[in-house]
Each structure stands twice: as C-alpha cells, then as structure tokens.
C-alpha atoms as one frame of an Amber mdcrd trajectory, in Angstrom:
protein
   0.000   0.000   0.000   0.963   3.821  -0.476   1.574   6.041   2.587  -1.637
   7.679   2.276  -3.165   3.770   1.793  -1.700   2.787   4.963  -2.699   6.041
   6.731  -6.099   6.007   5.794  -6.427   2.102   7.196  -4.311   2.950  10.430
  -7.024   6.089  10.722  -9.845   3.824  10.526  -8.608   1.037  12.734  -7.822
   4.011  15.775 -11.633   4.908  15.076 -12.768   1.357  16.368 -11.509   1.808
  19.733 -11.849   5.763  20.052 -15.563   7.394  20.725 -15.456   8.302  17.486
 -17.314   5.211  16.019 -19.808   5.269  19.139 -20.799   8.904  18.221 -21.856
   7.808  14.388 -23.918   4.786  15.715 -25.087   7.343  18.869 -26.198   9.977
  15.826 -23.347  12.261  15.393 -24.285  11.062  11.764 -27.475  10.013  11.333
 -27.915   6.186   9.930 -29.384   6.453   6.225 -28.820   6.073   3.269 -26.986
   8.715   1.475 -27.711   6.710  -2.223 -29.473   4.159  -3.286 -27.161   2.324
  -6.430 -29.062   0.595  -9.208 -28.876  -3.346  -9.840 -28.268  -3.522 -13.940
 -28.648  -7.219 -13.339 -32.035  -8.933 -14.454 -32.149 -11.928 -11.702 -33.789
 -15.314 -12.139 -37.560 -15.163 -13.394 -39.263 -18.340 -12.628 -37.491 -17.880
  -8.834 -38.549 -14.451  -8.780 -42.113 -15.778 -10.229 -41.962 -18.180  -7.308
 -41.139 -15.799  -4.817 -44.603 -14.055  -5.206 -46.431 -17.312  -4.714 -44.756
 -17.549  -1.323 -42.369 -19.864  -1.580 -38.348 -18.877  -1.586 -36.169 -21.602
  -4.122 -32.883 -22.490  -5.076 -31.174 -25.611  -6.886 -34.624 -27.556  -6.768
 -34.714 -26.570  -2.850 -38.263 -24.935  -1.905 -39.361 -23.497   1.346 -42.715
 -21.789   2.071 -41.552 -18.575   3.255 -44.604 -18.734   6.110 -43.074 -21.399
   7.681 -39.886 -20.392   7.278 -37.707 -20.943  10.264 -33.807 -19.246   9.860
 -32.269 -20.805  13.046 -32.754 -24.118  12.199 -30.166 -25.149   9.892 -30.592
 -24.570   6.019 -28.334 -26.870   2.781 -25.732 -24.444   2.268 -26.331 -23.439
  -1.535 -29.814 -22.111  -0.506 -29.020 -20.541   2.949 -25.807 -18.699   1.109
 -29.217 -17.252  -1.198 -30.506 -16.705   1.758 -28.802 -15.072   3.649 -26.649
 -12.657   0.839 -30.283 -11.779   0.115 -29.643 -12.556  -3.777 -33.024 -13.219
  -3.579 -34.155  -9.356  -3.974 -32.693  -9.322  -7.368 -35.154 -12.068  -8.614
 -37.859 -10.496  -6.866 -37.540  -7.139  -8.058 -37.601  -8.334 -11.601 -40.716
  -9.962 -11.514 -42.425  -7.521  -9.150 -43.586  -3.969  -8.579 -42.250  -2.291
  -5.295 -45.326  -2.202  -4.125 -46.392  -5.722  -4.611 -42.744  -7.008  -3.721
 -41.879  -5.004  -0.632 -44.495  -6.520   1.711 -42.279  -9.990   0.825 -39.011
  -8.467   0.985 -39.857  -7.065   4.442 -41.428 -10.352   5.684 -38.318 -11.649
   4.531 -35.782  -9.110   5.850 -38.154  -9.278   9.335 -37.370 -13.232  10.093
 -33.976 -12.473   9.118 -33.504  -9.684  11.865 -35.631 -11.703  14.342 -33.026
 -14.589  13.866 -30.246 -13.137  13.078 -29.303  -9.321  13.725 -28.024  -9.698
  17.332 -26.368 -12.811  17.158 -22.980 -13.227  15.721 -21.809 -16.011  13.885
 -22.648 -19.127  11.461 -23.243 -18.704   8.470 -25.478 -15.058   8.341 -21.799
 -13.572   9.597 -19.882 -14.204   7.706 -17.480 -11.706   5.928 -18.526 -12.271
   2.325 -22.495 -13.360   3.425 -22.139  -9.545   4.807 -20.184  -8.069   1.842
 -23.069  -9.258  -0.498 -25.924  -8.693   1.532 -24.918  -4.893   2.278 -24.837
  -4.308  -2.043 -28.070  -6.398  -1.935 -30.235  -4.095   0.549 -28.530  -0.977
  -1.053 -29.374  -1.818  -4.408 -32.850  -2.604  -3.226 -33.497  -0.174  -0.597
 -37.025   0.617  -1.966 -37.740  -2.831  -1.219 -36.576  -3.019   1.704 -37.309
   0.071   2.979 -40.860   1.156   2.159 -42.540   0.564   5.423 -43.886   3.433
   7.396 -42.993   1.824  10.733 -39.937   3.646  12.008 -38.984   0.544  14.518
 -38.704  -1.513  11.413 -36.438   1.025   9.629 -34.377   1.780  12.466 -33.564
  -1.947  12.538 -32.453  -2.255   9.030 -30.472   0.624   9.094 -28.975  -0.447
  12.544 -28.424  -4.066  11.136 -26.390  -2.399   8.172 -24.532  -0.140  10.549
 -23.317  -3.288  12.312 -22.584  -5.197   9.712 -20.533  -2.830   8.138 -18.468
  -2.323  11.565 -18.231  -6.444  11.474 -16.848  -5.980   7.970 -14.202  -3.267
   8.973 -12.862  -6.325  11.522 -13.363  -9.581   9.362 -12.729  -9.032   5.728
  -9.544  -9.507   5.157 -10.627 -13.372   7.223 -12.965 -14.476   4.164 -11.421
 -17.142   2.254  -9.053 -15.729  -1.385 -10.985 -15.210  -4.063 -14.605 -14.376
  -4.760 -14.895 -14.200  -0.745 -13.043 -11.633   0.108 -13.887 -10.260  -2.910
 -17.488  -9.611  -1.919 -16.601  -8.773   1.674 -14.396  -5.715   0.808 -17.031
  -4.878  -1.939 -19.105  -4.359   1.040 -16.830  -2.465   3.057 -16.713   0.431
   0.440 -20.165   0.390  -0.645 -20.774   0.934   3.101 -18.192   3.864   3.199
 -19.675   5.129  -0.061 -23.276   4.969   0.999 -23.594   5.556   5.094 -23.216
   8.599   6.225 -19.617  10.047   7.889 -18.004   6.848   5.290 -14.735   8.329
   3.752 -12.544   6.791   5.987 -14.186   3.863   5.859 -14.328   4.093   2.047
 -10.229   4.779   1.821  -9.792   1.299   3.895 -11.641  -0.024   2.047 -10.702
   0.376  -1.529  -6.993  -0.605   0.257  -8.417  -3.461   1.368 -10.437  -4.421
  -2.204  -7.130  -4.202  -4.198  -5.338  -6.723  -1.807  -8.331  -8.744  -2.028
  -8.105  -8.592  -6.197  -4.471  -9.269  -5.919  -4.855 -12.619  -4.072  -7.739
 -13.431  -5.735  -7.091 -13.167  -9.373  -4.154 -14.286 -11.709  -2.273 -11.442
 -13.120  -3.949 -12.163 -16.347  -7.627 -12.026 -14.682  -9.067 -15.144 -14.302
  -9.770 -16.627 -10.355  -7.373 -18.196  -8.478 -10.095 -21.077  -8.114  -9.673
 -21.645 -11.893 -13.553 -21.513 -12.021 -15.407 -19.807 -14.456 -18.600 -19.530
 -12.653 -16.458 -17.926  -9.828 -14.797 -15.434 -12.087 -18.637 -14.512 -13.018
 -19.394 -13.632  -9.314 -16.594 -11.322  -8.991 -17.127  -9.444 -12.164 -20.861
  -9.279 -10.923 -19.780  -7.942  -7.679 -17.139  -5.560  -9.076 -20.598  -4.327
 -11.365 -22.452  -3.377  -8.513 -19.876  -1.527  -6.613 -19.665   0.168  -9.729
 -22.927   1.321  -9.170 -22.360   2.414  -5.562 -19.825   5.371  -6.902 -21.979
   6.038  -9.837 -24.972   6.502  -7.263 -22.083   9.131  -5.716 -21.263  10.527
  -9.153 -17.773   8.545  -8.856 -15.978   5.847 -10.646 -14.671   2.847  -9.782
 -11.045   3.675  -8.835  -8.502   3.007 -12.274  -6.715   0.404 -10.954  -9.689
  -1.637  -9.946 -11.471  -1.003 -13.489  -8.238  -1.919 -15.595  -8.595  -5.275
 -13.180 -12.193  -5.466 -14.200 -11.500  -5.512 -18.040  -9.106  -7.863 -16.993
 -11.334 -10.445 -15.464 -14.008  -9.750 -18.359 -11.457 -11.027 -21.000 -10.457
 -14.140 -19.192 -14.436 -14.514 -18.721 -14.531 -14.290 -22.362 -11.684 -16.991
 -23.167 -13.644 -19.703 -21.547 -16.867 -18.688 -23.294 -18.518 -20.896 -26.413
 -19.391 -18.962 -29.680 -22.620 -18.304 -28.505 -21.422 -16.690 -25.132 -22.464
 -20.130 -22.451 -19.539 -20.345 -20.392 -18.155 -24.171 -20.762 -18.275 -26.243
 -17.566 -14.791 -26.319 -15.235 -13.841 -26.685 -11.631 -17.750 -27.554 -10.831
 -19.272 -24.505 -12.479 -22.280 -25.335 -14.375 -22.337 -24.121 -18.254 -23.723
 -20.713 -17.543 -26.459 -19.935 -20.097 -25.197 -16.748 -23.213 -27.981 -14.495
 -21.797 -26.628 -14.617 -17.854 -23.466 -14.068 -19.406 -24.084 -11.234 -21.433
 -26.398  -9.532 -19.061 -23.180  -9.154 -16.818 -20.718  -8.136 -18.912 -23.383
  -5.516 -21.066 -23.588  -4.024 -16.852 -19.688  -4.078 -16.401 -19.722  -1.726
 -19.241 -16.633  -3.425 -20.175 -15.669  -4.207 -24.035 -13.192  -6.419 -25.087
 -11.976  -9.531 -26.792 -11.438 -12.821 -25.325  -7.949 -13.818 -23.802  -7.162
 -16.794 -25.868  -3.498 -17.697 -23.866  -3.773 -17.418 -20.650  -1.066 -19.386
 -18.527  -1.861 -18.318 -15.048  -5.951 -18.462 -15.444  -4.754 -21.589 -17.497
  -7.319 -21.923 -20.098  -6.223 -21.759 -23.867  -8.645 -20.879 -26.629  -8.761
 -21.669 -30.335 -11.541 -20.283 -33.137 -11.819 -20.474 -36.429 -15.250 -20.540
 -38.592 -18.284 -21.192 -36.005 -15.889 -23.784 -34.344 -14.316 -22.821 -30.460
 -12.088 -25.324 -28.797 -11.210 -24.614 -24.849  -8.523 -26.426 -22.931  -8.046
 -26.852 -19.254  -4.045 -26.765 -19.520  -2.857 -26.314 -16.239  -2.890 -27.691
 -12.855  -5.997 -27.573 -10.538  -6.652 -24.819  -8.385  -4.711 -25.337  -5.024
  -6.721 -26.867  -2.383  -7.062 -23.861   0.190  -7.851 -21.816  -2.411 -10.894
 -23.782  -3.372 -13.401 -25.653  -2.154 -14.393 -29.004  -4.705 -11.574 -28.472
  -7.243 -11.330 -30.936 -10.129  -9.340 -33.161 -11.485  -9.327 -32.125 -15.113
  -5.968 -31.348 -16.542  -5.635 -31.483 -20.862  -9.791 -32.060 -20.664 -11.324
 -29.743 -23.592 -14.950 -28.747 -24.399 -15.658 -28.324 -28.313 -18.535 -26.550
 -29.899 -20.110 -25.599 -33.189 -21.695 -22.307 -33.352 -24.788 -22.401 -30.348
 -24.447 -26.565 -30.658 -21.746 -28.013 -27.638 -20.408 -31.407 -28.997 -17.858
 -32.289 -26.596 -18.343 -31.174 -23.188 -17.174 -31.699 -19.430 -19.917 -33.121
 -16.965 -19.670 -30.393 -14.927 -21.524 -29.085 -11.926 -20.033 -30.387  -9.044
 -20.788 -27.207  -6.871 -23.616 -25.626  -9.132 -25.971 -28.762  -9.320 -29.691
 -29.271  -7.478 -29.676 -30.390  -4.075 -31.125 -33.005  -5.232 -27.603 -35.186
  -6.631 -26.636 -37.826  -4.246 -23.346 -36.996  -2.301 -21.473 -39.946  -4.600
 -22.739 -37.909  -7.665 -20.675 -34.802  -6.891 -17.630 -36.597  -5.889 -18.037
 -38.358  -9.370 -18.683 -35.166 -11.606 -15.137 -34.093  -9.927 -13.018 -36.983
 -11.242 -10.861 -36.839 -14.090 -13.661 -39.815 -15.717 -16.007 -36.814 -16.109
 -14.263 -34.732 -18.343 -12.846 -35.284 -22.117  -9.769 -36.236 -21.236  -7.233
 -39.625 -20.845  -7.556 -41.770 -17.690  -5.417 -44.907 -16.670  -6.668 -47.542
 -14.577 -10.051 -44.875 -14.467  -7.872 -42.843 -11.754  -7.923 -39.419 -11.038
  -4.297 -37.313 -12.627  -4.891 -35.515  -9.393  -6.178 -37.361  -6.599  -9.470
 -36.376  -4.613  -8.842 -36.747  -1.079 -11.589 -37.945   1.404 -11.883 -35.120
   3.005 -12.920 -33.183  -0.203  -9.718 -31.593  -1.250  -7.010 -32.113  -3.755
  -4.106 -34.158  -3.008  -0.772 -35.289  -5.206  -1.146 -35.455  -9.198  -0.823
 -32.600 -11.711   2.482 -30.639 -10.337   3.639 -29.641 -13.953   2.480 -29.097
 -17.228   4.208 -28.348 -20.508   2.374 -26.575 -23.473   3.310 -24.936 -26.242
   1.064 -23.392 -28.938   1.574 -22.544 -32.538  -0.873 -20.224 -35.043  -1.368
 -19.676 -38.304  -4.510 -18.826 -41.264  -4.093 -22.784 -41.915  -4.564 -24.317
 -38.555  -4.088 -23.770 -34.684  -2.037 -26.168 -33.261  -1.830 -26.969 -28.980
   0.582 -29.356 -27.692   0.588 -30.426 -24.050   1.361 -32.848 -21.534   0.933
 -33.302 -17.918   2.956 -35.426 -14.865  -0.432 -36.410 -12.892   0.409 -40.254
 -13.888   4.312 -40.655 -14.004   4.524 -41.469  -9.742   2.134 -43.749  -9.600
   1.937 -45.724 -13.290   5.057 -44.425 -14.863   3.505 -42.299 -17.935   3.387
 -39.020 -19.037  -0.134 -38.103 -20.440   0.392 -35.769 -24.094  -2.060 -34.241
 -25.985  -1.893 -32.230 -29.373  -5.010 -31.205 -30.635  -4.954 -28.734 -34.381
  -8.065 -26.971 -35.576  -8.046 -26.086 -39.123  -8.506 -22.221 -40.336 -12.090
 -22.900 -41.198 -12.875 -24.694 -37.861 -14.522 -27.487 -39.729 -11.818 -30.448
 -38.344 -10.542 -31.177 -35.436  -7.736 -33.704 -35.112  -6.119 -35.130 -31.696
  -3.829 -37.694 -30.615  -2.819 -38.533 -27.406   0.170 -39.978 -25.852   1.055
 -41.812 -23.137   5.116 -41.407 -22.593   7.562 -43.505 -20.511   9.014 -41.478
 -17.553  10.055 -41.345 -14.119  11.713 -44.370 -12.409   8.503 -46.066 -12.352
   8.745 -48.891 -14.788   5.449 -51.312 -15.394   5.921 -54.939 -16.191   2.749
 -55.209 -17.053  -0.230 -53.296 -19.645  -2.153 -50.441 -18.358  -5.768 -50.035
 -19.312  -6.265 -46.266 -20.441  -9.810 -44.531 -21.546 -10.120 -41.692 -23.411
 -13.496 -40.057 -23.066 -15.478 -37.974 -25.400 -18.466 -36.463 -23.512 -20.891
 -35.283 -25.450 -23.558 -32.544 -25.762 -26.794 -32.605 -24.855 -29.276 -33.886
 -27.895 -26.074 -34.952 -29.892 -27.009 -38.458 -31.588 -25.006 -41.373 -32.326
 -24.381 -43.941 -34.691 -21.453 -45.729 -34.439 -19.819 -47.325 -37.462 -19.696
 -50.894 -38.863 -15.877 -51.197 -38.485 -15.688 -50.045 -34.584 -13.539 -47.155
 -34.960 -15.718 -44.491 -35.980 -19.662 -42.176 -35.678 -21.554 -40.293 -37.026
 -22.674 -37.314 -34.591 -25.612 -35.478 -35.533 -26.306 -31.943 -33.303 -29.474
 -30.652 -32.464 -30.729 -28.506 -35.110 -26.943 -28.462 -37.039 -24.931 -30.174
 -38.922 -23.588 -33.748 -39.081 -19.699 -34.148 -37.722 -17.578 -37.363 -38.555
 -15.789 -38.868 -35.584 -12.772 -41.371 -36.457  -9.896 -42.916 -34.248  -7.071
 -45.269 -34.927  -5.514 -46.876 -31.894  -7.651 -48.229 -30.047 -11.728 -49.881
 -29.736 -14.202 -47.413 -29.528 -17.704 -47.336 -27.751 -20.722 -45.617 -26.969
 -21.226 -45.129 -23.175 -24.172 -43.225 -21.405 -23.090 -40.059 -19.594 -24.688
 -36.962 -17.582 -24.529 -33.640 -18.116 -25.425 -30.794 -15.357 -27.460 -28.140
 -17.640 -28.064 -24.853 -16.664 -30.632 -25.294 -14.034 -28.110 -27.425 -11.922
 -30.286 -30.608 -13.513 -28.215 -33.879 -14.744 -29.508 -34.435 -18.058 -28.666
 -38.317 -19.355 -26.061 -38.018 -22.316 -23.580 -40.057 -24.035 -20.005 -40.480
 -24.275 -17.513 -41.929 -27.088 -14.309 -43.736 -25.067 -11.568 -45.601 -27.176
 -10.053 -48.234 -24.842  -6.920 -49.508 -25.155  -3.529 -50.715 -23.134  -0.547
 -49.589 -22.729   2.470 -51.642 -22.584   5.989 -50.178 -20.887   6.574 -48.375
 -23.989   4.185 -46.596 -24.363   0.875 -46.096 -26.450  -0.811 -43.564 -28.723
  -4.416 -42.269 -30.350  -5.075 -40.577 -32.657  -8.504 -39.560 -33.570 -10.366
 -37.041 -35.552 -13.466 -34.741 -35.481 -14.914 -33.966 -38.826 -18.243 -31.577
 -40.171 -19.683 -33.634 -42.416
C-alpha cells in the first residue's frame, strides 16, 4: 500500500476503539442512506415468479416462506441465497415495489428476528455480509418502504453493524470471490452511510489486496472456475454502481482489473457466449453471461493464452475449442476443485459437442453426495484416464491431493490451422507415464484432429499393460451412430450439422453419460471412449473430429 493507503487504514482502525465510532452509531451522523445504487442485473424469473407465490427456491430446494424458520439449519447453496439476500434481485424483476416489498420485508423481518443480534454461522460471515450490504442498497425501496420507524431503524442499525463487522473480518474471508465480496461491502458501506470516507479509503486498500490474491495477473480466479470469475465481475458491477450513485468511478486500478477479469471470462466462453463447464461450475447460459458483462460496461476480446488463469482458446469458422491446460486450483484456495488437466470442451456455433460433466458445486440439491464426488473426477471430463484414476487425486476429506504438479504446453498459429501441444505429470509417480495431448483446428474450424500420448518417464517402470480410456463427452441432444468397423460415428447436433468422428488406436464405444445443464439438472447423455492398453513403452491415439 501507499503512505496515504496505509494512513487512511491505520485512521480507521484508531476509530474502532476511540468514541469516534460510538458517536456515528449514537447519531453524530445520522444512519441512512446517502444513495441508493441501481442493480443492472435482471435476476432469475421463474425464482422471482416463485417468490410471489410464497415460496423462496434455489437448486430444486423450496421453502414456504410462512413457515420459514432461519435458526434451524438450512443446505448451504440455498441458505448462502438466503442469507446474501440474492433473492431481492429475482424479486424485483418480476415484481412492482409495491407488490414485492411486503415480501421483501417479511423476509428481511425473520432475518432480523433470527439473526441481527447474534454473531456467527453462516449469516456472519465476511462475504455473506459483503453481499448482503450491495443487496439491501441496491434494493433499498424494497426493503425500505414501510412506514414503521422501529422496522427502519432496525435495518439501518443491522447495516450499521454489519458494516463495523466488515471493517474487523474481511480480510478473514477465504481468497478469491470471498473476500472479494466482503471488501465490496466495506466500500459500498463507506460510499453509501453517512460520515463513510474513511471507511471508504480502507476499504478500496483493502479491495485491491483482495483482487491481488484473488485473481491471476492475467484475470481469471485463483479457483480456476469460471462460474467464480462470473461472481466477482458481478460484484465488481455493482460496486460500480455504488460510486456512480455518488457521481464517482470505480477507482482506475480496480477497473483496468475489471476488463481484466471480463477477458479471461470471455476466453472460456462458447461462440454463442455459455460459459463451458470447469472446476464444478455449471455451463452458464449466453444471456446470464451477457447480461453481466453488457452491466460491467466493459468491451473487449477474449484472452485466448492465458497461462496463469490456465485456459487456452482456439476459433476459427463457427468452431471454439477450450482447454483446461494447467494444474488444478490449489486446495485452500478452493473448495471441490477438479481433477481435469488437458480435458477440452468443443462446440459448433450455439451446438456443444464435446463437453465436461460439470456441476459439481452448481448442481440441485437433489444429486446424491457420490454424484458430486463423481462429476469431480478426471472420468467426467474429455480427457485420458489410466486404470479410471484421477491425474490428481481427490482426497476424502474433499480436497485435492498429489497429481498434476507440472504441465508443458506450447502453442503454434497460423490462417491454416491452430495447433496446442501439451502434456501433464499427474500419472508418471504412480503408473510411470506421461499423459500428451496435441489437438490442431483447421482455419475454417470445420476439423478437429487429436492424438494422445502416453510417454515412458520417471523411475517407475510397469511390467505389465495399463488399461487407459479416453473419453469424449458429449452434448446434450447430440445423436449417435457408431460405425460398422468399430472405430468411428456419425454425430448429428441438435438442429446443425452432421460431424464425422474417427480414431485409430484403439476400440471405440458408446457409453451413457450426464450432463449438469443450466438449471443445476443432470440431463442423461452419451459419451464416445476408445479403450486400449498400454504396454511399458508406451501407447498412442489418434482420432479425428470432422463436419460432415
């Protein structure tokens, strides 16, 4: 931090234990609002629809908000919506303020009842705070229509706190999207209470140390997910809104980051805008996508090398190819990281023909425990497994443990194809192999080709043959026909063209699979998988994906 960075934070940490913080809460500034920030973000209509029927849902979880009771325990995806009060966004796009405020302040009532004097769980913590503080600003009309004064004075009192609790905990919320969102609501508090420009100098300190452990130099999340790198840019939007409410920007440094994060965003992004499915992120629909970035008011292209972020991008014609070519995310850094390394998704204009199963954190509560763990393995994404083992082993406890330390790529271009060559160490301890892929798209993006390797190294040596699957998952509504001669199909996409699928090396067959759409739903699916074995040498693929 600068001097003046470090002044301002030493400033507002005296204020904590001086009567100057008692005298704002006492009314030496009055608790309002000074602003109330827009929300540029359409939420989720049929939850929203829902909402005004009573009943509050998330991930196929429902609750009848009558009998809604907030201290008994909640499944964590829906009591994070709960509690960060997403919730008002989807309301306030289906509803009128006067036909949605009596819910919000139902709502926002339990949630005081239960929660507003009582520290701790899950309604306390840093980032649940950081996002519900942009949520009741945003929606203040909501929120805050009620004639009854007592009410008010609770809400405002209950942001007051929170804010304080904020000043104390943020830099405690996990890297990443976390802290991200708790320091987001740090200076949206000093931007937006009254007597906040200490507060809001702390803060911004505060929200560019966050962004600097959070984010790769090149933008994209430390948790190497997608769906995570959406949250922050969303959360970056609407603190964007909190200075524009104050006829301020967002400070430079923080909005060069921003176009930053969009790019990377962009890079893992199909042709039609769906983010494709990594590090259990679900494949994000074009219109949730573009409804974010249109509110960033960012504009840029896609990062198409990114080593840090770790996704590398090739497109020609209506053809995008995306490859996970880099470690997983470390294990304190994320909760549920896969095991995906050298996987790729592969799509044809709006049409996804090869795809990861995705969803390990974003599907319904519905999937049975076993069916997460699965959806993380290396089996559920389009990649090479031996011995159907994990290149990065899944732990019991739910983290990441030895595999992927390493991996090698290098990446040539030109108006006649796009070439990507790289391997990974994930099986040379354990079965003696080093696992290479080169995949080339052509200029017009109607061929792919691929072959992968599997090279002797390490002082492992196997006596024996190793059973190796490569696995093609495919899209949802792709059809197959396999060949007459075993080593080919014929894929037809929904609405599109047919593509030609050929490999030499090994048997191919036609499995079922499961994809996690963009409800959080598995949706049944199928997979191609050439088998084969690997002696101590060695072995190699080589396949081929063709528009017909």
């Amino acid at each position: 931090m600068s001097l003046a960075d470090r002044l301002a934070e030493r400033f507002h940490r005296l204020t904590w234990r001086t009567p100057l913080h008692t005298l704002r809460l006492k009314g030496r500034y009055p608790l309002k609002l000074i602003a109330v920030p827009d929300d540029p973000i359409l939420g989720d209509i049929p939850r929203g629809t829902m909402l005004l029927e009573g009943v509050l849902s998330f991930r196929g979880e429902a609750r009848d908000i009558e009998t809604l009771d907030l201290a008994k325990p909640l499944p964590k995806p829906f009591a994070e919506y709960l509690h960060s009060f997403a919730w008002l966004r989807d309301l306030s796009t289906v509803a009128t303020r006067a036909r949605g405020a009596p819910i919000a302040e139902y709502l926002m009532g339990l949630w005081l009842t239960a929660h507003a004097d009582t520290q701790g769980g899950i309604a306390w913590r840093p980032d649940m705070w950081g996002r519900r503080i942009l949520a009741w600003t945003a929606h203040a009309p909501l929120i805050l229509s009620s004639s009854d004064q007592i009410y008010r004075s609770k809400v405002l009192n209950a942001l007051a706190k929170g804010a304080l609790h904020l000043d104390r905990n943020a830099d405690k919320a996990p890297a990443g999207a976390p802290r991200i969102a708790a320091w987001c609501g740090v200076v949206a508090a000093g931007l937006l209470i009254p007597g906040g420009e200490p507060r809001q100098a702390f803060g911004e300190a505060g929200l560019l140390r966050a962004l600097g452990t959070g984010l790769f130099d090149d933008g994209g999340s430390v948790s190497r997910s997608p769906a995570m790198l959406l949250d922050s840019i969303q959360l970056l939007t609407l603190l964007q809104e909190s200075y524009a409410a104050r006829s301020a920007e967002l400070p430079e440094t923080v909005a060069v980051t921003l176009t930053r994060m969009v790019a990377a965003l962009l890079g893992v992004a199909h042709a039609d805008r769906g983010l494709s499915s990594w590090q259990g992120g679900g494949p994000t629909t074009e219109t949730q996508v573009a409804a974010v970035i249109e509110a960033s008011g960012v504009r840029t292209r896609p990062l198409r090398q990114a080593r840090d972020w770790g996704y590398q991008r090739l497109a020609a014609g209506t053809a995008v190819l995306i490859v996970d070519a880099a470690p997983p995310p470390i294990a304190r850094l994320v909760e549920g990281g896969c095991a995906s390394t050298l996987a790729f998704e592969f799509s044809d204009g709006p049409a996804r023909i090869v795809v990861n199963c995705g969803g390990a954190r974003a599907g319904i509560a519905q999937l049975p425990p076993a069916m997460v763990e699965g959806l993380r393995s290396t089996a559920a994404h389009s990649t090479l497994t031996i011995a159907d083992s994990n290149s990065t082993a899944i732990l019991t406890d739910g983290t990441l443990g030895r595999g992927v330390g390493e991996v090698e790529l290098s990446r040539q271009e030109s108006d006649a194809a796009s070439r990507i060559e790289a391997s990974h160490d994930g099986y040379v301890r354990r079965w003696g192999f080093l696992h290479r892929r080169q995949l080339m798209l052509t200029g017009d993006g109607r061929e792919l080709r691929g072959e992968d390797a599997l090279l002797p190294q390490g002082r492992k040596r196997r006596t024996g043959l190793s059973l190796f699957a490569i696995r093609f998952h495919l899209g949802e509504g792709v059809q197959v026909s396999p060949t007459a001669d075993g080593l080919g199909a014929i894929l037809r996409l929904p609405g599109g063209p047919l593509w030609q699928f050929r490999c030499r090396g090994g048997a191919l067959v036609v499995e079922d699979s499961v994809w996690i759409d963009t409800d959080g739903r598995p949706v049944a699916t199928q997979q191609l998988m050439i088998t084969g074995e690997a002696a101590a040498g060695g072995a190699s693929v080589s396949w081929a994906l063709k528009k017909a």
